[in-house]
C-alpha positions in Angstrom: 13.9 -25.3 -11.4 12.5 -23.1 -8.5 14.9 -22.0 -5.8 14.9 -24.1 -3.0 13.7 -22.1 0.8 15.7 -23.8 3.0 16.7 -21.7 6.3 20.2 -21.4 5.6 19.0 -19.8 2.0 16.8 -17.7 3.5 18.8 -16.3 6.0 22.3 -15.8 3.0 19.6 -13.6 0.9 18.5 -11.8 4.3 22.2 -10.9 4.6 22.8 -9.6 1.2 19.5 -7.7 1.1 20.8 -6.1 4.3 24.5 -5.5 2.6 22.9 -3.4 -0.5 23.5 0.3 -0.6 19.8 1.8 0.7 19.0 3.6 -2.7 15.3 5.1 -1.3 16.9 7.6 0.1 19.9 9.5 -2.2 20.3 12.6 -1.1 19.7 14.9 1.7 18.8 18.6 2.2 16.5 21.3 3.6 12.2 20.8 3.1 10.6 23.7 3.0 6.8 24.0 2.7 4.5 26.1 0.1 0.8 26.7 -0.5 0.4 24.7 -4.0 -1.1 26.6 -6.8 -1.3 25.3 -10.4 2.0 24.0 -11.8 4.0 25.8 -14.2 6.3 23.1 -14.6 4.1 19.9 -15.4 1.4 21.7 -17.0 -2.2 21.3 -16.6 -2.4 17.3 -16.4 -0.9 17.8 -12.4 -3.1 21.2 -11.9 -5.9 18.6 -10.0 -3.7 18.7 -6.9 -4.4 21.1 -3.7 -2.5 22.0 -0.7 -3.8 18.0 1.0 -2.0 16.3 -1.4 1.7 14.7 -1.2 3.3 17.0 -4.0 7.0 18.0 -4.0 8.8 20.5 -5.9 12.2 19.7 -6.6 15.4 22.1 -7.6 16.2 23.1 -11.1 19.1 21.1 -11.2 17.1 18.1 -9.9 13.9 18.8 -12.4 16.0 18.3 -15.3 15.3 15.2 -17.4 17.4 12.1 -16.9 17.6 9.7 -20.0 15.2 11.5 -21.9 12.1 10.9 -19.0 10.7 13.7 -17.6 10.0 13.8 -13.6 6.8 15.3 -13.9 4.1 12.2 -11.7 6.7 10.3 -10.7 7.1 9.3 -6.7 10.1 9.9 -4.2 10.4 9.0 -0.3 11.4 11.2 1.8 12.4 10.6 5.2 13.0 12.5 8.5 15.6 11.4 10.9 14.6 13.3 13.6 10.7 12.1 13.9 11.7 8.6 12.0 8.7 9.4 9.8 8.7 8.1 6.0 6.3 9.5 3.2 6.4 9.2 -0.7 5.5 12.4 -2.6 5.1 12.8 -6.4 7.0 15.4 -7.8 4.4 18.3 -9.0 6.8 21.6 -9.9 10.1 23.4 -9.6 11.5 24.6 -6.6 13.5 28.0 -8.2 14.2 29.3 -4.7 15.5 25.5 -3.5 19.6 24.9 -3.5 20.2 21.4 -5.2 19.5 19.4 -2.5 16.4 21.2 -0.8 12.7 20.3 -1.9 9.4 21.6 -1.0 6.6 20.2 -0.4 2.5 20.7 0.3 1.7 22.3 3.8 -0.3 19.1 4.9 3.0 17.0 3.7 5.1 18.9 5.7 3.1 18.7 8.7 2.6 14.8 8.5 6.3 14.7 7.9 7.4 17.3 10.9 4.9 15.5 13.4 3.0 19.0 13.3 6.6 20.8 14.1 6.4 24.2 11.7 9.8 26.0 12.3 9.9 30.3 12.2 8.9 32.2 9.1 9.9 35.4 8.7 8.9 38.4 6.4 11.6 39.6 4.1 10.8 42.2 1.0 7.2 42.1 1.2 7.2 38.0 1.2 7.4 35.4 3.3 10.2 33.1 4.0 9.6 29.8 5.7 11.7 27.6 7.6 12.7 24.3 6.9 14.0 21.1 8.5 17.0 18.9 7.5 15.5 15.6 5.8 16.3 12.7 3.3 15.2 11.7 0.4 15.3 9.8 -3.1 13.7 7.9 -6.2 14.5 5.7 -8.9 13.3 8.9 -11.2 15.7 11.1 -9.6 18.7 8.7 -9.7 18.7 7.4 -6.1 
């Protein structure tokens, strides 16, 4: 027997919809930005990706597989507070200089993300060190 849509239904589901716990976006941290090259983490099936596509590289700790499934092609969302901009990314390789938290992601990503807005980099050891801004993000692959 189907459910029936009457306004008073309608709005009661509205209300526990809005009552969930938002589970696109789990975590927060620091995105960085990096020029993608071919990934040593996924292998050669993700190597068809270049520095226009939404990639992400995600922490160690983060990387690691959850109930036997590996992250490798799956999709998380990030968002940005401060531009209130919203983009999914599929995760494409590990992040060894990210803290839990932090991800990285294509150039072109970053600057759809940041509205165009690329913070200082500075040289450091004979390598460069690029800024990052404070965002948030999540996926049901990455357990939020």
């Amino acid at each position: 027997m189907p459910l029936s849509t009457t306004p008073f239904t309608t709005l009661l589901l509205l209300t526990l919809l809005t009552l969930l716990p938002h589970t696109t976006h789990a975590y927060s941290g620091e995105m960085t930005y990096h020029t993608v090259t071919q990934s040593r983490t996924c292998g050669p099936a993700y190597n068809n990706h270049g520095n226009r596509s939404p990639i992400v590289a995600l922490s160690p700790e983060m990387m690691k597989p959850k109930f036997g499934r590996p992250k490798c092609g799956t999709w998380i969302g990030i968002w940005n507070p401060a531009t209130k901009t919203k983009w999914k990314a599929m995760i494409h390789e590990t992040c060894t200089k990210c803290g839990k938290y932090d991800i990285s992601v294509s150039v072109h990503l970053f600057y759809n993300i940041t509205n165009g807005y690329f913070p200082p980099t500075w040289p450091m050891g004979g390598r460069y060190y690029y800024g990052s801004v404070r965002v948030d993000w999540g996926g049901v692959a990455v357990g939020g």
